[in-house]
Every structure is written in C-alpha cells, then in structure tokens.
PAZAPA-4460 file (N, C-alpha, C; in steps of 0.05 Angstrom, whole numbers, plus 32768, in hexadecimal, padded with zeros to 4 digits):
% residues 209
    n_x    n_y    n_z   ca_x   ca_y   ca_z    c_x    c_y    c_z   seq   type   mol
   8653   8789   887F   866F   878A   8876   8672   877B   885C     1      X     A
   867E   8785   8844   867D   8778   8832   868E   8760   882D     2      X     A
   868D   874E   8823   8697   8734   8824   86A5   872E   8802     3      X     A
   86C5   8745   8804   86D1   8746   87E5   86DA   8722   87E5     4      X     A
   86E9   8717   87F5   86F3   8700   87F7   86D5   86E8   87EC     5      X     A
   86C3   86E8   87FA   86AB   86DA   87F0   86A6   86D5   87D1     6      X     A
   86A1   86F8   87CA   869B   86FB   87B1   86A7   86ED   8796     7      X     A
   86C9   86F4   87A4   86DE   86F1   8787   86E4   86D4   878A     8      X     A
   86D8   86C9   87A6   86DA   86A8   879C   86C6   869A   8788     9      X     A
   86B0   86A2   8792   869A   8690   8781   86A2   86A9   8765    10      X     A
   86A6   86B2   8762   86A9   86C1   873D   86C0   86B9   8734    11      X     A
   86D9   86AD   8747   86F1   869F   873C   86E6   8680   8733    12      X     A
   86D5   8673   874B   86CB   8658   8746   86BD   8656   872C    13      X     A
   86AE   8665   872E   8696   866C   870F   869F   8667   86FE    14      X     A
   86BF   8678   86F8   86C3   867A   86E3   86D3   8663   86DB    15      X     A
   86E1   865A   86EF   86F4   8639   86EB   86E4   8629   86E4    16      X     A
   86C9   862E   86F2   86B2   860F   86E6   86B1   8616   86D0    17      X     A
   86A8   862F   86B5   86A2   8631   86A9   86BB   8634   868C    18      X     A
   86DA   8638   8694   86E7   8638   867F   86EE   8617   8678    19      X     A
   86EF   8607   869A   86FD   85EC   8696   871C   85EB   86A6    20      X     A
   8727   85CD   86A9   8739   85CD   86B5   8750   85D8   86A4    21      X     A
   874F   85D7   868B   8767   85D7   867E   8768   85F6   8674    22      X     A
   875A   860A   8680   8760   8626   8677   8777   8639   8687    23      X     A
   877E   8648   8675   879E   8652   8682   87A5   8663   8696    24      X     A
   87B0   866B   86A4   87AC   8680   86BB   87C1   8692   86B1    25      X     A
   87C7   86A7   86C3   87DC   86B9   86BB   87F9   86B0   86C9    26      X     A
   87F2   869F   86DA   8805   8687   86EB   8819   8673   86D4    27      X     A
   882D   867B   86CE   883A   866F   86BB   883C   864D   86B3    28      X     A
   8831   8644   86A8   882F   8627   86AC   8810   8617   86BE    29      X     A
   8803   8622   86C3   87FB   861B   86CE   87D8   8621   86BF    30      X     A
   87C7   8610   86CC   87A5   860D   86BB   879E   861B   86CF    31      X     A
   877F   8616   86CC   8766   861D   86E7   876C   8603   86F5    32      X     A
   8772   85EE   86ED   8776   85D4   86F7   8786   85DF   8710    33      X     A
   87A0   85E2   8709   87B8   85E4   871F   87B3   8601   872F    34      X     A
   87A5   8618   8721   879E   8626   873A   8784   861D   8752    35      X     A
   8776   860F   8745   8764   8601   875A   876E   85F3   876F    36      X     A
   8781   85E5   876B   878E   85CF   877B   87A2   85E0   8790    37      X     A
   87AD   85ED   8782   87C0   860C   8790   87A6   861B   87AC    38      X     A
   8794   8620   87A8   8787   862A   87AD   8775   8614   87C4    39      X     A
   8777   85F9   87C7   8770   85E3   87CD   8787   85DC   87E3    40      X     A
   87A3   85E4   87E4   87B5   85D9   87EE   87B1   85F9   87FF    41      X     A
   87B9   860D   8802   87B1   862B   8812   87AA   8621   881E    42      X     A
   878D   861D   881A   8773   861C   882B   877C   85FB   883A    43      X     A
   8776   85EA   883A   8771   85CF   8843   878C   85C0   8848    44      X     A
   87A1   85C3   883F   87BE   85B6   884F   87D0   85C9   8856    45      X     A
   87C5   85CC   886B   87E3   85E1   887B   87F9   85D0   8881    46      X     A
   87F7   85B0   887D   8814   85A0   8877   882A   85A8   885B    47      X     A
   8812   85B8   8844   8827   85B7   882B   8828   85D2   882A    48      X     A
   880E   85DE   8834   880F   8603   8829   8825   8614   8832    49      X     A
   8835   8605   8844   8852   861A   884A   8869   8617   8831    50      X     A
   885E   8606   881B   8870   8604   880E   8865   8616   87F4    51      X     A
   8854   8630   87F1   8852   8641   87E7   885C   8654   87E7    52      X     A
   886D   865A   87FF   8877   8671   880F   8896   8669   880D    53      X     A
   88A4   8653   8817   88B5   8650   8826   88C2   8639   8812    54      X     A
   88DF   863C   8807   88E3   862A   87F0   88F1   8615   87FD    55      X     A
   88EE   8609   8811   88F9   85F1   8819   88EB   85D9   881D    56      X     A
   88CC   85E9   881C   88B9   85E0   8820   88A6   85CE   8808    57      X     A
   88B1   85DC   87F0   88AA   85DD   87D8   889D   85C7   87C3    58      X     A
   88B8   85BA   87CB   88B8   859E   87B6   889E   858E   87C6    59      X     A
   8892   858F   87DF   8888   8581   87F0   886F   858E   87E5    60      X     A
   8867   85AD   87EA   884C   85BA   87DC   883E   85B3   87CA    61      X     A
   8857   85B1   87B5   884E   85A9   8798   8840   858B   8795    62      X     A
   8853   8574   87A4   884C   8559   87A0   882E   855A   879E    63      X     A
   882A   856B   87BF   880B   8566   87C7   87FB   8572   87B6    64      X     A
   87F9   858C   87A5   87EA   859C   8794   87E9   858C   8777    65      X     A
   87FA   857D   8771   87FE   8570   8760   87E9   855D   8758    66      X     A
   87E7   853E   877A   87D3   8533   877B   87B8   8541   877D    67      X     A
   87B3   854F   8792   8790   8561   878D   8790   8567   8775    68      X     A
   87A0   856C   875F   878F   8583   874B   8792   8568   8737    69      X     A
   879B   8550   873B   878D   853B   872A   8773   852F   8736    70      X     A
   876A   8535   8749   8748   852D   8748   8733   8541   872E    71      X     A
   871E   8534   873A   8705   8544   8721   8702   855E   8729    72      X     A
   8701   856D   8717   870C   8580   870D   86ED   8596   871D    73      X     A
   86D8   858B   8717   86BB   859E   8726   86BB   8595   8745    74      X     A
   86CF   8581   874C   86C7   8577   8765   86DE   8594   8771    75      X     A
   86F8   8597   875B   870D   85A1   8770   8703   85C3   8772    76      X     A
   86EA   85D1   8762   86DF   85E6   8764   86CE   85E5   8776    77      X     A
   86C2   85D4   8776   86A9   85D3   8793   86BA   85D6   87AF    78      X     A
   86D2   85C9   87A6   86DF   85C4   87C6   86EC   85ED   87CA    79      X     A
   86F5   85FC   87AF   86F6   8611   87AE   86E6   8619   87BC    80      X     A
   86D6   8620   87B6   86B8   862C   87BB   86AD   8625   87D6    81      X     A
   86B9   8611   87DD   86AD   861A   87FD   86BC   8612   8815    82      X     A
   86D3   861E   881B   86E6   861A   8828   86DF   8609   883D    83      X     A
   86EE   8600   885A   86EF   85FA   8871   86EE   860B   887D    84      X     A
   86D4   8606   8894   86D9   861C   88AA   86F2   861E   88BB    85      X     A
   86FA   8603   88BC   8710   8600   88CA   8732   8606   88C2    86      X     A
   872E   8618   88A9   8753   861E   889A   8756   8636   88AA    87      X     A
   8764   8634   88B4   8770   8653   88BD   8777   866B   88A0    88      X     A
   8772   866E   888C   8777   8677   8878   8753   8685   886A    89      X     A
   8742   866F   887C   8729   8673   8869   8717   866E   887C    90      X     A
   8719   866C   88A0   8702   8671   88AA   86F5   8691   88AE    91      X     A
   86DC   8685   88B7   86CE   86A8   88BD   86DD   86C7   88C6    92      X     A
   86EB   86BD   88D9   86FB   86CF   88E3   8718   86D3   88CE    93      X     A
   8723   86CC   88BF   8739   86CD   88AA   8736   86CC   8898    94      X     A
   8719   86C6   8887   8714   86C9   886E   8716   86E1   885E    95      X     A
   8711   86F7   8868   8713   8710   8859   872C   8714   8859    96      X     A
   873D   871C   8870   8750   872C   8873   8765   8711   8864    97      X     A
   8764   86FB   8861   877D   86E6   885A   8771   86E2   883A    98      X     A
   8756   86E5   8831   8753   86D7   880D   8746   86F5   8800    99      X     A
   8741   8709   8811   8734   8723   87FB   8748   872A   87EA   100      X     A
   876B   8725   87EF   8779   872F   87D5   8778   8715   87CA   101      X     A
   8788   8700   87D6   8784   86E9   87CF   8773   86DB   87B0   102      X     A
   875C   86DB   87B2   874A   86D2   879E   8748   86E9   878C   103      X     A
   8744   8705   878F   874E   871A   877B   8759   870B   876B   104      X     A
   8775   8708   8775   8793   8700   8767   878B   86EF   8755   105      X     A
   8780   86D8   875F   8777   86C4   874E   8762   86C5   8735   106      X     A
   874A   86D2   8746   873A   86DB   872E   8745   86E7   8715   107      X     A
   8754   86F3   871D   8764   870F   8705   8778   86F8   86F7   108      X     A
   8781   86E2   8702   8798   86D7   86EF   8785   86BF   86E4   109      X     A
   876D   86BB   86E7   875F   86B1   86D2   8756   86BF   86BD   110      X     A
   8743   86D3   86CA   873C   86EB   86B5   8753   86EE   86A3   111      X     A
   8769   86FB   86AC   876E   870D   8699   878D   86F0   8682   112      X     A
   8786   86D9   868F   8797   86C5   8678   8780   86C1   8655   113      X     A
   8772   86CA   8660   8765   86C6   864B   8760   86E8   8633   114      X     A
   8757   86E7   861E   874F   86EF   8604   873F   8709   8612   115      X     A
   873B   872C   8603   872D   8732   860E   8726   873A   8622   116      X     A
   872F   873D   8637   8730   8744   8652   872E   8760   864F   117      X     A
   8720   8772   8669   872C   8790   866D   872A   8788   8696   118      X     A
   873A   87A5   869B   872F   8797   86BB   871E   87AA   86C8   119      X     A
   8708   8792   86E0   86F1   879A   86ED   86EE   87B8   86F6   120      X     A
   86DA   87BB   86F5   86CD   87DB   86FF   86C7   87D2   872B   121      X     A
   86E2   87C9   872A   86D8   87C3   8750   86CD   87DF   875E   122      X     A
   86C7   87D2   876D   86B3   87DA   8783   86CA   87EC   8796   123      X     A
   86BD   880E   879C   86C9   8819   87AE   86DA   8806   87C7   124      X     A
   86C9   87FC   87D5   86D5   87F6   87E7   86EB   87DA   87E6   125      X     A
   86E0   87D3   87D5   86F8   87B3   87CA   8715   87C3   87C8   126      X     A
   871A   87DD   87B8   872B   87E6   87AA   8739   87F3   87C0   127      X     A
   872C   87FF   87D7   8738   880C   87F1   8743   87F0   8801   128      X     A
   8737   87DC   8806   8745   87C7   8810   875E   87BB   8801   129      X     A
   875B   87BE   87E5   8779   87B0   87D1   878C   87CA   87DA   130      X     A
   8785   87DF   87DF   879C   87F4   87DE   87A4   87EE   8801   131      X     A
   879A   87E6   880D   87A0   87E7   8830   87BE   87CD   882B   132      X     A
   87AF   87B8   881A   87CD   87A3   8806   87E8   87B1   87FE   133      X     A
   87E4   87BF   87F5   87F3   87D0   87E2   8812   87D5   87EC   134      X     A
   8806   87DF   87FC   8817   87EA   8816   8830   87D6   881B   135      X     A
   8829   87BE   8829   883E   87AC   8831   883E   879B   8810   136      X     A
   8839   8796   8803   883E   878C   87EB   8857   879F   87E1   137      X     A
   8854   87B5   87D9   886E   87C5   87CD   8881   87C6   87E1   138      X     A
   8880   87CD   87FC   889B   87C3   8808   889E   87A9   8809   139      X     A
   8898   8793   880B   88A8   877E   880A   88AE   8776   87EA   140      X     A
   88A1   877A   87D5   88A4   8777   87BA   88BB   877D   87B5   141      X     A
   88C0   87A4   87B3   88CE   87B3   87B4   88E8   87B8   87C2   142      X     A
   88EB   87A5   87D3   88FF   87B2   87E9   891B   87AC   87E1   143      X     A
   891F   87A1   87CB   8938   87A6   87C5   893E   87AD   87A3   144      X     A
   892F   87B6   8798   8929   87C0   8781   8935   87D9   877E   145      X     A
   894F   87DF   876A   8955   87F1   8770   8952   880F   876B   146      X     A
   8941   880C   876B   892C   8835   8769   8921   883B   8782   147      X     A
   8919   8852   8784   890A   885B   8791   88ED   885C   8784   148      X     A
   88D4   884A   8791   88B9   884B   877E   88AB   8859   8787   149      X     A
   8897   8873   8786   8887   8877   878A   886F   886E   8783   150      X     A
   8860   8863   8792   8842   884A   8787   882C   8863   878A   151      X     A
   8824   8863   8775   87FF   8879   877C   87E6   8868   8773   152      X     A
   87DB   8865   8783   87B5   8863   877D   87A0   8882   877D   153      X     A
   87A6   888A   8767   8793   889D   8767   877E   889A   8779   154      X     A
   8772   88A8   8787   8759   88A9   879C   8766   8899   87B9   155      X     A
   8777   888C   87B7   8779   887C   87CD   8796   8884   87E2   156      X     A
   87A4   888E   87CF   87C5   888F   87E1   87D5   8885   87C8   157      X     A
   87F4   8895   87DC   8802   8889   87CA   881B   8883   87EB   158      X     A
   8835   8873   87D8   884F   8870   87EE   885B   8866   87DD   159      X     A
   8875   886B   87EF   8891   8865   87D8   889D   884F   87F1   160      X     A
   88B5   883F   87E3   88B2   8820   87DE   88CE   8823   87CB   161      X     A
   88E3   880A   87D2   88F6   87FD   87C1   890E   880B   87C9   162      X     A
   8929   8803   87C7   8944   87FD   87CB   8951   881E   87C7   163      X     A
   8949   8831   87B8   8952   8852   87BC   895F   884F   87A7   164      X     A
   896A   8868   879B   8976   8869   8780   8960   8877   876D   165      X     A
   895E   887B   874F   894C   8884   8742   8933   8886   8745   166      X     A
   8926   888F   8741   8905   8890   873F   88F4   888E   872B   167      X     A
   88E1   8876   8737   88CC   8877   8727   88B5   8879   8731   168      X     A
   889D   8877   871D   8887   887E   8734   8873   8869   8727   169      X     A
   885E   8856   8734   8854   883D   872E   8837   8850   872D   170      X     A
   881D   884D   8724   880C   8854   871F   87F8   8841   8716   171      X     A
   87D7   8841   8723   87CE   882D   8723   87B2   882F   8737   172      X     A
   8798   881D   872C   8788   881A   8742   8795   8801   8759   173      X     A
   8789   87FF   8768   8794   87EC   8783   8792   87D1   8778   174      X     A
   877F   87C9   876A   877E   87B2   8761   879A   87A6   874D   175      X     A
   879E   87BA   8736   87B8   87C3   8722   87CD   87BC   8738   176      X     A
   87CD   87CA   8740   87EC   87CF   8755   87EF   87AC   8761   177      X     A
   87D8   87A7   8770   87DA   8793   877B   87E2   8776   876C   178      X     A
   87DD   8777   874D   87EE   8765   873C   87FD   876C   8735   179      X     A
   8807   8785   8739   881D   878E   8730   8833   8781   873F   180      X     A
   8831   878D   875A   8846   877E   8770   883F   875D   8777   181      X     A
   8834   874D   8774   883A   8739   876B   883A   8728   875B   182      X     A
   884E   8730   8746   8855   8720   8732   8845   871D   8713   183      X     A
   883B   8732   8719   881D   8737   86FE   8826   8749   86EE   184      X     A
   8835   874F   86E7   883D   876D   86DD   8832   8771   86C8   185      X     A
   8833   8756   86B3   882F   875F   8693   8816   8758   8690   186      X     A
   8806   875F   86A3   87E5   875B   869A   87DB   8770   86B2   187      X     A
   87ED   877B   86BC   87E8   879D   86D3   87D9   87A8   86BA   188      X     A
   87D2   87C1   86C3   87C5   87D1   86B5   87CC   87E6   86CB   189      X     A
   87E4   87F9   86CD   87F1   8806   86D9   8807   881E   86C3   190      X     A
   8811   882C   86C9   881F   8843   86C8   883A   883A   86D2   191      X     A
   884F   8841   86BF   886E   883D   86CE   8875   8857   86BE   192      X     A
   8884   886D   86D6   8891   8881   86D1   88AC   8882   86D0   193      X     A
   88C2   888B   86C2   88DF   888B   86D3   88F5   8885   86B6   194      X     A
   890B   8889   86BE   891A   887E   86B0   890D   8867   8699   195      X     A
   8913   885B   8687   890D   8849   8676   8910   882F   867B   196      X     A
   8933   8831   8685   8937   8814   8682   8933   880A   8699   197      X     A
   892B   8820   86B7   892B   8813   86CB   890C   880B   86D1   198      X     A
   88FB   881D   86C5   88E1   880F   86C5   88E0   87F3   86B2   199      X     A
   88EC   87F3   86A2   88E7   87D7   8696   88F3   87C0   86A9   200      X     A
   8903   87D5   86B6   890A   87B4   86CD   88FE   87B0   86E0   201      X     A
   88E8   87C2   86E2   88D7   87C5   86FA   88BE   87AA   86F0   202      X     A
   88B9   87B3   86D4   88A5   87A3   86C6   88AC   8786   86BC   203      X     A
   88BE   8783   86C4   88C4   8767   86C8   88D7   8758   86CF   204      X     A
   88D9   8765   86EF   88EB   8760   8707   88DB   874C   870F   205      X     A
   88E0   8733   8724   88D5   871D   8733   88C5   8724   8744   206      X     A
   88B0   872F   874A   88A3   873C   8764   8897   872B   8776   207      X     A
   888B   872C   8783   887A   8721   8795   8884   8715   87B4   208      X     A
   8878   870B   87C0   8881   870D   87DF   8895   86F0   87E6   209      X     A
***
C-alpha cells in the first residue's frame, strides 16, 4: 500500500532543513519556522490543536505554537519527521487517511512560496486519493458561496457544490483543486469558468474548512 502521507513528510522535512527557518510559506505571515511548530502542535498537543479548528480555542493554540517554534530550529524538523506513535492524528492506523492531504498541503505551501516553482508530476494513485478530498472539501468550502460550482478532475470525476444561483465550473488536477478549496487559490493552477466577476470572487473568496 503506498505510503503518500510518509513520503510528503520527509520531502516537506528535507526541504525545511534545507531552505532554513526563516523561509516563507504560502501561509501569510508565517516562515518554515512557524509551519513546523503548527505542524508540532497537530501532532503532539491535543491540549492546543483544537485551537486550529475552533476560534475560541485560539488565542490558547497560538500561545503554545508560539513557544515550540522558538526552540532549535533542526531539533523542531526531526521532531517533524518522526511523529509519535501515540497522536491520534499520526499513529499507524491514522497516518494516511488524517496527514496524506495534510502534508501535501504543506509541502505545496513551501514549494510553491518560493521563485520558480511549476507543480509535481504526482503519482496516479496519490492524485485518486486527493480527488476522494475533493469531494467534502468543495461542499463544506463552498456551501454558501453563491453559485452553483461544478468542480472537474479530468480522469477522475467531477460534482457540483456551493449556495445555487449562476454557474461556474472549477477545473483542475486533484491536487490543484485541493489548494484550491483550501485557501490556496492564487498559487492553484486550476481553470475558473463563468461569469467574470463571480469567478473572481470565487478566486478570492475565504475558503477552507
């Protein structure tokens, strides 16, 4: 069984060891520094990681992500790089299905903050697992957006998604799509069909879960 979650960690780690803490992500404000520590609090404090999700929780998330991502900087990649068996987020049994989009996400908002970039030639089957994403990503993204979207992955499927009214139609490999719907838009590499001005509000509407 192939192990996409495995892979895109150690090639996300790789590449954080190798740009440094202070290189930029596609995460507004934020280095490899603070997505490490982000990525550090997920995995290892299920006391602060509800405050990723849940904004009440928030101010409390941050404090803690704050302190981790001021330790040394190759110590807080090693700790990347090889989770706890014991996180509910990253043991054996939840590692694929909870970090295979997961670390994508991440990898891609290192990659693509930088100079140069085009995006990866993924692997058949990586790209059928991002599109199985797809699915509940555009309805909850979408669900009050007001068009009607039709989402297509050439080779893979398509479904429509969002609040009814005009049409547009989103276009895209699974991977594309999958930064598309959260919060990636202007570094997608996707297709927007439809009206003008309502795709541009599509392209940079607030998305994500």
């Amino acid at each position: 069984m192939p192990r996409y979650a495995r892979a895109e960690r150690e090639a996300l780690a790789d590449l954080m060891l190798e740009l440094g803490p202070d290189a930029p992500t596609v995460n507004e404000g934020w280095t490899t520094r603070d997505l490490a520590a982000h990525l550090l609090v997920r995995e290892r404090r299920p006391d602060a990681a509800g405050g990723i999700l849940l904004p009440p929780l928030r101010g409390y998330g941050e404090s803690v992500r704050r302190r981790i991502a001021a330790g040394p900087y190759a110590d807080l990649i090693g700790r990347v790089r090889r989770p706890p068996v014991w996180s509910p987020v990253s043991n054996p049994l939840t590692d694929e299905l909870a970090n295979g989009m997961e670390f994508f996400i991440h990898h891609e908002d290192v990659r693509r903050a930088g100079p140069g970039w085009q995006p990866r030639d993924l692997p058949a089957g990586q790209q059928a697992v991002l599109w199985k994403r797809v699915s509940l990503l555009a309805r909850m993204a979408l669900r009050r957006f007001p068009a009607e979207v039709l989402v297509q992955a050439p080779g893979h499927g398509e479904l429509r998604a969002g609040g009814g009214g005009e049409r547009l139609r989103l276009v895209g490999a699974p991977g594309e799509l999958v930064l598309f719907l959260t919060g990636r838009q202007r570094v997608a590499r996707v297709q927007v069909d439809g009206p003008a001005d309502r795709a541009e509000r599509l392209r940079t509407a607030e998305l994500g879960l």
